[in-house]
FIDO-187719 format. One record per residue (C-alpha): residue in one letter; x, y, z. Coordinates in steps of 0.02 Angstrom, whole numbers, plus 50000, padded with zeros to 5 digits. Layout:
residues N
aXYZ
...
This chain:
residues 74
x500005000050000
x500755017549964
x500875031050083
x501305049750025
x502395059950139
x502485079750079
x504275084750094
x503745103150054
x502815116549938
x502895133049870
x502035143949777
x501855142849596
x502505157149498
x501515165749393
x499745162149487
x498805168849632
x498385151749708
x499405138249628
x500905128449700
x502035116049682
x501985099549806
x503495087449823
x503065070349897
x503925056149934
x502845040749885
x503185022649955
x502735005449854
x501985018149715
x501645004649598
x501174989049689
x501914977949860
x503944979349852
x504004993649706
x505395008849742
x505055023949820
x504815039249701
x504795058149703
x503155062649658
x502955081849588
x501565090249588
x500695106849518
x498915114849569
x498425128749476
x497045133049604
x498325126849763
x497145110749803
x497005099549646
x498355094249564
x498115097049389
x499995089049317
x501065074749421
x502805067849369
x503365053349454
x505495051649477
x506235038149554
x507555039849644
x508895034349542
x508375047849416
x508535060349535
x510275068549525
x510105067749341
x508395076949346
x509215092049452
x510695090549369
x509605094949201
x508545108749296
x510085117649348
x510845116549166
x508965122549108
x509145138649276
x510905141449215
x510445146649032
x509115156249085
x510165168449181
């Protein structure tokens, strides 16, 4: 059985109410399945509205790539 554990939120640029909700997310897939990072975005701040799911061996890769993506715009 999964369980969801925030591990924080902010606000979503751009909106009034929207924000962004990082999760940790055990057995996401079934009995004995890895733990993922679960991201996701809420336009209004209470449903989510888009969810990407990165397990953790994707993880430093994934920052890695949104730095590279921060960097150029700068």
């Amino acid at each position: 059985m999964s369980t969801i554990t925030e591990l924080g939120n902010l606000a979503l640029a751009g909106t009034k109410k929207g924000k962004i909700s990082i999760s940790n997310v055990t057995e996401p897939y079934g009995k004995d399945t890895a733990d993922i990072v679960s991201i996701g975005i809420s336009l209004n701040g209470q449903d989510i509205q888009w969810k990407s799911h990165i397990p953790y061996e994707n993880l430093e890769d994934v920052i890695a790539i949104l730095q590279n993506a921060l960097d150029a715009k700068k």
